[in-house]
KOLROTOR-715933 format. One record per residue (C-alpha): x, y, z; residue number from 1. Coordinates in Angstrom, 1 decimal. Example, Ala and Ser with C-alpha at 12.3 -4.5 7.8 and 13.67 -1.06 7.14 Angstrom:
<rs>
R,12.3,-4.5,7.8,1
R,13.7,-1.1,7.1,2
</rs>
This chain:
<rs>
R,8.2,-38.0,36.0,1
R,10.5,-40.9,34.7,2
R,11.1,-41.6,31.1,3
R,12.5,-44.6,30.0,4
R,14.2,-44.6,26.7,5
R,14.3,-47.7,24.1,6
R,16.0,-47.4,21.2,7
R,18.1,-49.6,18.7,8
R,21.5,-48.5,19.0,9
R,23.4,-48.9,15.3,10
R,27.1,-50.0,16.9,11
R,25.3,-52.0,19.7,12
R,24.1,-54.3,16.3,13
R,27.3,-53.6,14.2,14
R,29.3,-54.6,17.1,15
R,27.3,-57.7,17.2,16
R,28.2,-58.7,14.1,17
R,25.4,-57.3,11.8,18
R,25.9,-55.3,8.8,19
R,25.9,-51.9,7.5,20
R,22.6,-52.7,5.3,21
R,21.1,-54.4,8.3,22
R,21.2,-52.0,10.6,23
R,20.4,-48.9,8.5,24
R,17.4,-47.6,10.2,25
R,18.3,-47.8,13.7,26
R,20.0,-44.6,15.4,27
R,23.2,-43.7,16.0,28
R,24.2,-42.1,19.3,29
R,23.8,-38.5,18.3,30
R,20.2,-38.9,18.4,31
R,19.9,-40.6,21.4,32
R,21.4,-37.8,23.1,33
R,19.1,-35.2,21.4,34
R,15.7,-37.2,22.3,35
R,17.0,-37.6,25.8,36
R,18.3,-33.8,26.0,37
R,14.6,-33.2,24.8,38
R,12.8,-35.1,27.1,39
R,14.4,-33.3,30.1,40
R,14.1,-30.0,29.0,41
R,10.4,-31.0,29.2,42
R,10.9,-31.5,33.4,43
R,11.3,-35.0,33.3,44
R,14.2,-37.4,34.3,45
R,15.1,-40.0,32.3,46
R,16.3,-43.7,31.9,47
R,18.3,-44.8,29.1,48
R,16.9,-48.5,28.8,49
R,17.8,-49.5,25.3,50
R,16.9,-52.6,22.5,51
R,14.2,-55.1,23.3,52
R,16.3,-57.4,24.6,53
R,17.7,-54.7,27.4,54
R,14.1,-53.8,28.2,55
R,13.4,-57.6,29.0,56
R,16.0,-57.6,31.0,57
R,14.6,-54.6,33.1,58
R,11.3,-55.3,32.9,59
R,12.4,-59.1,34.9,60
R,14.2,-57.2,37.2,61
R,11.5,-55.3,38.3,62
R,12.6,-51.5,37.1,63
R,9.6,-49.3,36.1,64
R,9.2,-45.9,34.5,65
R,6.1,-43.7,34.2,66
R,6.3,-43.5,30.8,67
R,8.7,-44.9,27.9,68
R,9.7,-42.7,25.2,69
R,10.0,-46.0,22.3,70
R,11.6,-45.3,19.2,71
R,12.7,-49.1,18.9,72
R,12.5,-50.8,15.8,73
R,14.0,-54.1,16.4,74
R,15.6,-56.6,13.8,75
R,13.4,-59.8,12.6,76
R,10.5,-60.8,11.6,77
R,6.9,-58.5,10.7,78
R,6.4,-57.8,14.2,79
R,9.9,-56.5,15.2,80
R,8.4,-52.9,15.5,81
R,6.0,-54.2,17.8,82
R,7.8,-56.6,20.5,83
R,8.6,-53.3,22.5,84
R,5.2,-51.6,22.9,85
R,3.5,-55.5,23.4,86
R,6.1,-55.9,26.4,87
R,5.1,-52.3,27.9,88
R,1.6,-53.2,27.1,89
R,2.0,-56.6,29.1,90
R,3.6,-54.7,32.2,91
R,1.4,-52.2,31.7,92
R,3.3,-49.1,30.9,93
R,2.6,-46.5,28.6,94
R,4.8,-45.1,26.3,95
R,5.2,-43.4,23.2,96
R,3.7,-43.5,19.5,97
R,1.5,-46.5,18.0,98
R,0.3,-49.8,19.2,99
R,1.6,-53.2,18.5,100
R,-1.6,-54.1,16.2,101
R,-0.7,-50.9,14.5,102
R,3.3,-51.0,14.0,103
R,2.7,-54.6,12.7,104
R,0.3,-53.5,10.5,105
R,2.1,-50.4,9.2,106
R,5.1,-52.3,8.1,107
R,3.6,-54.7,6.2,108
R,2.6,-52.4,3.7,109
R,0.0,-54.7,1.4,110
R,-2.0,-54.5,5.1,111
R,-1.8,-50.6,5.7,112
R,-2.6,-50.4,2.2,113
R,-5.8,-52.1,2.1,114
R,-7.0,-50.9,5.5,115
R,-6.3,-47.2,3.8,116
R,-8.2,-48.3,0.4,117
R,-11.0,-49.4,2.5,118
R,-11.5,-46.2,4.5,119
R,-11.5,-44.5,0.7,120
R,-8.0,-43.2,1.0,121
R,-6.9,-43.6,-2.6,122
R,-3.4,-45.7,-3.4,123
R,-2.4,-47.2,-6.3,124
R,-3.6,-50.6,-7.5,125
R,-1.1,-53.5,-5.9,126
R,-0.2,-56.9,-5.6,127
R,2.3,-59.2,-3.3,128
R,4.4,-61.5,-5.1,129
R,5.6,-64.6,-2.1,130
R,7.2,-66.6,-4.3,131
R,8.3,-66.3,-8.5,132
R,5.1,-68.5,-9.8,133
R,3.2,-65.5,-8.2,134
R,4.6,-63.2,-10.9,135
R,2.6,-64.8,-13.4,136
R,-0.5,-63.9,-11.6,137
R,0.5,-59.6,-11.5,138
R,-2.3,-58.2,-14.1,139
R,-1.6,-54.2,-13.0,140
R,-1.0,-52.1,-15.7,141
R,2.9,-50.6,-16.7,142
R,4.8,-49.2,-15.5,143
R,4.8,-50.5,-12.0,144
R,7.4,-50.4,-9.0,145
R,8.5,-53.3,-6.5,146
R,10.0,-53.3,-3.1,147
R,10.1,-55.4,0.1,148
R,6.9,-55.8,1.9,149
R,8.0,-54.7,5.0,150
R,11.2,-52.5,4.8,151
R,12.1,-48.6,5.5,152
R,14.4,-46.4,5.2,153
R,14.0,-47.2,0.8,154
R,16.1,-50.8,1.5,155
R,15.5,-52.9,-1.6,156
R,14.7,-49.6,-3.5,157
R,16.4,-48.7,-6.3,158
R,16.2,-46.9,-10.0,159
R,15.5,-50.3,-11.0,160
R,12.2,-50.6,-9.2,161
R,10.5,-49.3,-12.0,162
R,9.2,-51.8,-14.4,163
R,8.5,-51.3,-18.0,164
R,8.0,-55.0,-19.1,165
R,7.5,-58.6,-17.5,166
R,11.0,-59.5,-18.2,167
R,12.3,-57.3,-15.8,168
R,9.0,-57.6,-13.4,169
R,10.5,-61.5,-12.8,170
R,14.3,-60.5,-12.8,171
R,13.8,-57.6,-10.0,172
R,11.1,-59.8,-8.1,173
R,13.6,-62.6,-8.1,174
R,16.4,-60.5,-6.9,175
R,14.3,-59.0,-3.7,176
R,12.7,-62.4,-2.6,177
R,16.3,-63.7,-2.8,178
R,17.6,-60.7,-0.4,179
R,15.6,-59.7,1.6,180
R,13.9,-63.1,2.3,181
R,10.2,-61.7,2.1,182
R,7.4,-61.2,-0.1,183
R,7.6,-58.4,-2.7,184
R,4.8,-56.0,-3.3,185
R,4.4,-54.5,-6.6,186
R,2.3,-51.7,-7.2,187
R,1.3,-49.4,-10.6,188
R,3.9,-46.7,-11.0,189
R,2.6,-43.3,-10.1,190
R,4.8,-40.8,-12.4,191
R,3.9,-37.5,-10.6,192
R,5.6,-35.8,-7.8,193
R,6.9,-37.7,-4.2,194
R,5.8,-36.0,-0.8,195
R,6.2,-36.7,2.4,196
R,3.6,-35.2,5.2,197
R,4.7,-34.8,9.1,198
R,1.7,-35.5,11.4,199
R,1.3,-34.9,14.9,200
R,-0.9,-36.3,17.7,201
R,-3.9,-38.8,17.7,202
R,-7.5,-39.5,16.2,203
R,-9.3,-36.5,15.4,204
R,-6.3,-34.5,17.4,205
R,-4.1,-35.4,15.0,206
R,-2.6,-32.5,12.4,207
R,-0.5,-32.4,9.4,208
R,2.1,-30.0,10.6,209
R,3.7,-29.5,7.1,210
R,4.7,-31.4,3.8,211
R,7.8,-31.8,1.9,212
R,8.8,-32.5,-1.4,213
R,11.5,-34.6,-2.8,214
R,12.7,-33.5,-5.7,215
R,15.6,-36.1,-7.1,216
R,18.8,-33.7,-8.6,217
R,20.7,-35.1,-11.3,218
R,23.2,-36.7,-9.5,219
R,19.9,-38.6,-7.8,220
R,18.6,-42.4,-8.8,221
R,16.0,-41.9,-10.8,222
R,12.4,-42.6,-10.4,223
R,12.3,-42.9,-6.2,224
R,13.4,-41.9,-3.3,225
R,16.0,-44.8,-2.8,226
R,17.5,-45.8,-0.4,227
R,20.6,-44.4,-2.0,228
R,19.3,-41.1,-2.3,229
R,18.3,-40.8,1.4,230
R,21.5,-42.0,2.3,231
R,23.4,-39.3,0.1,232
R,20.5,-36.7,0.3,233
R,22.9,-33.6,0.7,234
R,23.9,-34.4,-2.8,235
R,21.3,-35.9,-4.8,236
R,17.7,-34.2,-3.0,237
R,16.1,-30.8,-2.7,238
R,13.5,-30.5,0.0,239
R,11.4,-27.8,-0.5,240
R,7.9,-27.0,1.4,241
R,4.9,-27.7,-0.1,242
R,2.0,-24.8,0.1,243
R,-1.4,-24.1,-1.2,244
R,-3.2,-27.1,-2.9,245
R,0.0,-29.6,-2.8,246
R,0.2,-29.0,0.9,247
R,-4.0,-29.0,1.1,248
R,-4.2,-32.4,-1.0,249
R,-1.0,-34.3,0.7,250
R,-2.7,-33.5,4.4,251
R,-5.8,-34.8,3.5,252
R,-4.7,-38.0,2.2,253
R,-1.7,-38.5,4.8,254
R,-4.4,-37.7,8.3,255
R,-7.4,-40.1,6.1,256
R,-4.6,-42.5,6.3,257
R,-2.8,-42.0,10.0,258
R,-6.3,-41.9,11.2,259
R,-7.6,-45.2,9.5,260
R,-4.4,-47.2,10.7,261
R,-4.7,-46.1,14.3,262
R,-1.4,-44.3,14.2,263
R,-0.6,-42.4,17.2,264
R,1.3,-39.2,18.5,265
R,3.8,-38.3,15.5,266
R,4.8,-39.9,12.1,267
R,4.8,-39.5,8.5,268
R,3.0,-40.2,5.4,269
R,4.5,-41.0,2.2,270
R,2.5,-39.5,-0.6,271
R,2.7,-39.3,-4.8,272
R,0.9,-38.0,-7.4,273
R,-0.7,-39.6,-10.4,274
R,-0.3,-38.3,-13.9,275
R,-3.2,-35.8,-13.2,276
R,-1.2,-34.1,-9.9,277
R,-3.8,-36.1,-7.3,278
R,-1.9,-37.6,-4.2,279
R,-2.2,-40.7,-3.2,280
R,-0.9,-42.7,0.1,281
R,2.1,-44.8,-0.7,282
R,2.7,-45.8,2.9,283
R,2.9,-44.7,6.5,284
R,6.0,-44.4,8.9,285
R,4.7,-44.7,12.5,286
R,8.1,-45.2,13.9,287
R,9.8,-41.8,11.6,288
R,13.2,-41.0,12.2,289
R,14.0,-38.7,14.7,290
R,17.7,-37.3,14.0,291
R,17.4,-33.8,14.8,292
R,19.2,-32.9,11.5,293
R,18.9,-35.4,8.6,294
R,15.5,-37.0,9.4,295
R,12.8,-35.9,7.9,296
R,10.3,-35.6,10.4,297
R,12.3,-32.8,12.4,298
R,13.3,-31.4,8.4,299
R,9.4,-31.1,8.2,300
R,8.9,-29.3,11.5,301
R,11.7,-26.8,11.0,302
R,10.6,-25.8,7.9,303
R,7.6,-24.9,9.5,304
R,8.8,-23.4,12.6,305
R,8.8,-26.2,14.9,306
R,11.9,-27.0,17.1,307
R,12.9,-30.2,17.7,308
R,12.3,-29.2,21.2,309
R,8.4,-28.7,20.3,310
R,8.2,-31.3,18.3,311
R,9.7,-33.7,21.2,312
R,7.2,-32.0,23.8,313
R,4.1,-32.3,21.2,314
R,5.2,-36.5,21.3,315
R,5.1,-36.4,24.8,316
R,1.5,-34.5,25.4,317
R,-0.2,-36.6,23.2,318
R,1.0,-39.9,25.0,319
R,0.6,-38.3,28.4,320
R,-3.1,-37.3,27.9,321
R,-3.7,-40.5,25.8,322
R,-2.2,-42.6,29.0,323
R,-3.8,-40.4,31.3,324
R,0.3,-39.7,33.0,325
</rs>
């Protein structure tokens, strides 16, 4: 069997002109070679196709694959996560992880979060601000905590995304709409402890395979896990595996969630806890990280036991019975 791979090399886009900030969640070679290493210790051959605008270029030329491997997350716009999967879709070639209905959804977090609120998955009360005169209409309760809609990796997140007044509500607000050049969504600060769960496979296969906490040092940001702190994690975060009713609670909430959105094959849910220790879903990562090392996904599974190897092979299974490959 063929495996194409797409992927969003970082110096492919730094050497195009972007910046460091810009291309922050895409992957650097290292990991590349670790998927792909992964994929054929699994028996198959592989393809190393690359960004969407590489695949399009294949696709016209009339190369095909049995299955892509798509860890692409592409640059602009809400549905830059899904352009990949919609063009295998189109030619009709199955691949890897979640849907385009699904990425699009998941990134724009308002979306996931209602879709997760409706299937009784508790999250914290929200609101997205599109322009300033939509600060005046925020009526959640302090503290609360703002970010960009439809960012990972903790861009736009910093110690001063928690809000104690509506002073600074309008001065942070107005700093991320002039940034990042989307909507902001604000949501009622949850003081208790961050998680993160690693799932793994689809629908009623699907299983939390372990949960981490975050726990910020001294030397961390406070109040989140900013996009600071993940990039300078060795210093400023402890991981340390969650067990007995953290672990119980956190898996609950994270496969209610990955199984209302659709999600599919491997991912992660974020998850904190209110002032009374319950979790609650903060949002979803469909597309996670896959650095053998320093993601957190692969941090997850060896914590638990779980190569990288088996955690690449477990992705693979669940899109090859799901395709019928």
């Amino acid at each position: 069997m063929t495996v194409g791979l797409t992927y969003d090399l970082r110096s492919d886009w730094l050497a195009a002109g972007y910046s460091e900030l810009e291309t922050a969640e895409f992957d650097q070679e290292a990991t590349v070679a670790a998927i792909e290493a992964a994929v054929r210790a699994e028996g198959c051959s592989t393809e190393r196709i690359g960004n969407h605008r590489q695949l399009m270029r294949a696709l016209t030329e009339g190369r095909r694959w049995d299955l892509v491997f798509n860890f692409c997350e592409g640059m602009h716009g809400l549905g830059r996560e899904s352009l990949v999967p919609a063009l295998l879709d189109e030619w009709q070639i199955p691949y890897t992880f979640s849907d385009p209905a699904v990425l699009g959804v998941s990134l724009h977090k308002a979306l996931a979060k209602r879709i997760v609120r409706d299937a009784g998955v508790p999250t914290p009360s929200f609101l997205v601000v599109e322009s300033p005169q939509d600060i005046a209409r925020v009526r959640l309760s302090y503290p609360l905590f703002a970010k960009p809609l439809a960012e990972g990796t903790g861009k736009g997140v910093t110690s001063k995304s928690r809000i104690d007044d509506p002073v600074r509500l309008r001065e942070v607000c107005a700093q991320l709409l002039a940034t990042y050049r989307q909507p902001v969504i604000v949501e009622e600060y949850l003081p208790g402890r961050e998680f993160t769960t690693g799932i793994v496979g689809t629908g009623l296969d699907a299983e939390a395979v372990g949960t981490m906490e975050i726990i910020l040092l001294d030397s961390a940001e406070a109040h989140a896990y900013t996009f600071v702190n993940k990039e300078q994690c060795d210093d400023r975060v402890r991981y340390e595996l969650a067990a007995g009713a953290d672990a119980e609670g956190c898996a609950r909430v994270a496969l209610g969630a990955w199984r209302a959105l659709g999600c599919r094959d491997a991912g992660r849910v974020d998850i904190r806890m209110d002032a009374q220790g319950r979790p609650s879903f903060m949002e979803v990562n469909p597309l996670a990280g896959l650095h053998p090392v320093h993601s957190d996904l692969p941090i997850i599974c060896g914590m638990v036991g779980l190569s990288f190897q088996a955690l690449v092979g477990r992705i693979l299974a669940s899109a090859r019975a799901r395709a019928g490959v």
